[in-house]
Every structure is written in C-alpha cells, then in structure tokens.
C-alpha positions in Angstrom: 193.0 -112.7 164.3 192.7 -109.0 164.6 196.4 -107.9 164.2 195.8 -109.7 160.3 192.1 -107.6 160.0 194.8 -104.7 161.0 197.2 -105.3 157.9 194.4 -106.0 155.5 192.6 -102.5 156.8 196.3 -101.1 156.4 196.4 -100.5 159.9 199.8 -101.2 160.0 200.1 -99.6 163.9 197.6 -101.4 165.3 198.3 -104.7 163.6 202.4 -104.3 164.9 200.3 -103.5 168.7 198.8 -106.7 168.2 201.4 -109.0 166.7 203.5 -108.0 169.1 200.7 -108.8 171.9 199.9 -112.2 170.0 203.9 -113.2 170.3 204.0 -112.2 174.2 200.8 -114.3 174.7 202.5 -117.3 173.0 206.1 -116.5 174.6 203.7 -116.2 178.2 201.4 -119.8 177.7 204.3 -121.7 176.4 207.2 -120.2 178.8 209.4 -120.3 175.3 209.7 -117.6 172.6 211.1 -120.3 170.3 208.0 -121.5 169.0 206.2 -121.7 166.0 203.3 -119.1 166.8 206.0 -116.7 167.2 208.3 -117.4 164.7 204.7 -116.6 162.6 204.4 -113.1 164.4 207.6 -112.2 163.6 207.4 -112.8 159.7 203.7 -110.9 160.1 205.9 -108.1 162.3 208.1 -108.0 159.4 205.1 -107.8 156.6 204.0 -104.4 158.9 207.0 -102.8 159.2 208.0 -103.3 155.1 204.7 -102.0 154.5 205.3 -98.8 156.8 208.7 -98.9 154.7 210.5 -99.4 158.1 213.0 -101.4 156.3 215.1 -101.8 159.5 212.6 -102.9 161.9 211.3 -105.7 159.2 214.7 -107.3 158.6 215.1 -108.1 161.7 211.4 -109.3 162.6 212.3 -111.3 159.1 215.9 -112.3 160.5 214.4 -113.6 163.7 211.5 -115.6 161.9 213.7 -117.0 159.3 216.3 -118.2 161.8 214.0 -119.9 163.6 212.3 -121.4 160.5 215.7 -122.5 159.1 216.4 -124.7 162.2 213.2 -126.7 161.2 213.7 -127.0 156.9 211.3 -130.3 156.7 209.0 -130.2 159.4 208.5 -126.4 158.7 209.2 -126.2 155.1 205.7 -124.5 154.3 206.5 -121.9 156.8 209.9 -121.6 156.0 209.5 -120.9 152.1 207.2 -117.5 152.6 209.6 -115.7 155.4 212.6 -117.0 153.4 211.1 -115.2 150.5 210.0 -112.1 152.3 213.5 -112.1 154.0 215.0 -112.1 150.9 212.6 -109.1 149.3 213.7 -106.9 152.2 217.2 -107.7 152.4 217.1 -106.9 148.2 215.4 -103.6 149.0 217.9 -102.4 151.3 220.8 -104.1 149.1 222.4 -106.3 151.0 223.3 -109.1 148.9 225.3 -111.1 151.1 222.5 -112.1 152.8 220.2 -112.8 150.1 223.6 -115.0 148.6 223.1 -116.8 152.0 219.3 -117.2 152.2 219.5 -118.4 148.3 222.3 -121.0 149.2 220.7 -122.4 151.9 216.8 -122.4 150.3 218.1 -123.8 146.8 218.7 -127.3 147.9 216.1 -127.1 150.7 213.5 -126.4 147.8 214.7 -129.1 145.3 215.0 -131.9 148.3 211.5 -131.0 148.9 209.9 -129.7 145.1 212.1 -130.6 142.6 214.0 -128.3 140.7 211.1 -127.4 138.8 209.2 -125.6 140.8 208.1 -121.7 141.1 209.6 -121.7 144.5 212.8 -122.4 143.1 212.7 -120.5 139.9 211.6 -117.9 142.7 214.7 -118.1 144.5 217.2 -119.3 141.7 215.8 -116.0 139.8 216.7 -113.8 143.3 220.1 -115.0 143.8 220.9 -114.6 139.7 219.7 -110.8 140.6 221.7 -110.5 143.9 225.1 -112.4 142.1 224.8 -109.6 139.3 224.4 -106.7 141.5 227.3 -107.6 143.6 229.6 -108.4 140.2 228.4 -104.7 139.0 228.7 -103.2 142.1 232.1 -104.6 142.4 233.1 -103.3 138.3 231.7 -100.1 139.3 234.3 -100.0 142.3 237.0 -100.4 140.3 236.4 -97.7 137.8 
C-alpha cells in the first residue's frame, strides 16, 4: 500500500498520514478497532515512529499492536512474533526492562509450543531477555555502590 512505499522511500511522515488513515478505514468498514488490519497498522505506526527516533510514540503503537496480538498466540502467532520482537527492541532502547522481562516470559513458551526450542525466534528472544536480566542485575549493583 502506499503508507509501506512511504517507509521504504523513508517518508516516515507521510507513511505515519497513511497508516493512520489505513487503521481509521479498517476501524470505519468493520465498526471495531480490534481487528487484525489494525493491530498491523499499529506495529507499522510503531516501525515509523522508531525510525523518526520517536521512541515514545512507537512504544505505544508497539504496546497497542502487541496487546492485541497477544490475545490471539496461535491463531496469530506469525503476526505476533515480529511486533513482539519490535516491542521488545524499543522497550530495550529506552531501557525498560520490566517490560521486555514480561514480553520474554510470555513469548518463550509461546515460541517453543509453537517452534521448538530450537529455533531463531527463540534464541531471538531467550538471547533479549538474558540482555535485559543482566542489565537490571547491574543496574541494581550499580545502585548499591
């Protein structure tokens, strides 16, 4: 569509215009913002705002998209497994741990009931919440000094 020709011409602008335009247009047909098609314009929201390095505005286009996502872990687990991941990448960014801890302890088992545990999703994942555990048990020695 042309909010993606946006993002891959690093219109970042234009493509949040249109994203945004795409999820009211969905929101409008459907009568319910809780649907896939948004929940995708959210996590593509969230990719235009981290690449404007508006961290705030794309965690929470991320948040939203993940949260809905989350409520569907098998039926949308191929959807689910990018925005968790891009969630996660701006939540580690902006250093907020707890919420990657979260995201990690809730995609883990969601990515071995569906993969196995030898999967690059899940050394993806495992490999992010090993980073986040250590930066919050440094972060906490650091305190203490």
């Amino acid at each position: 569509n042309l909010a993606n020709a946006h993002i891959k011409l690093e219109h970042y602008k234009q493509a949040v215009y249109y994203f945004r335009l795409a999820a009211q247009s969905y929101t409008y047909a459907v009568g319910d913002e809780e649907t896939i098609e948004v929940g995708l314009c959210n996590n593509s929201l969230g990719t235009a705002y981290l690449s404007m390095k508006k961290y705030d505005s794309a965690l929470i286009f991320y948040n939203i998209s993940y949260q809905y996502f989350k409520g569907y872990p098998k039926d949308q687990y191929a959807n689910l497994v990018p925005v968790s991941t891009n969630y996660a990448e701006v939540c580690s960014q902006m250093g907020d741990h707890k919420t990657i801890q979260s995201i990690a302890e809730f995609m883990l088992p969601t990515i071995a009931e569906n993969e196995g545990k030898e999967t690059a999703n899940y050394y993806d994942m495992l490999t992010r919440y090993g980073v986040c555990m250590r930066d919050q048990q440094h972060k906490k020695t650091k305190t203490k000094i």
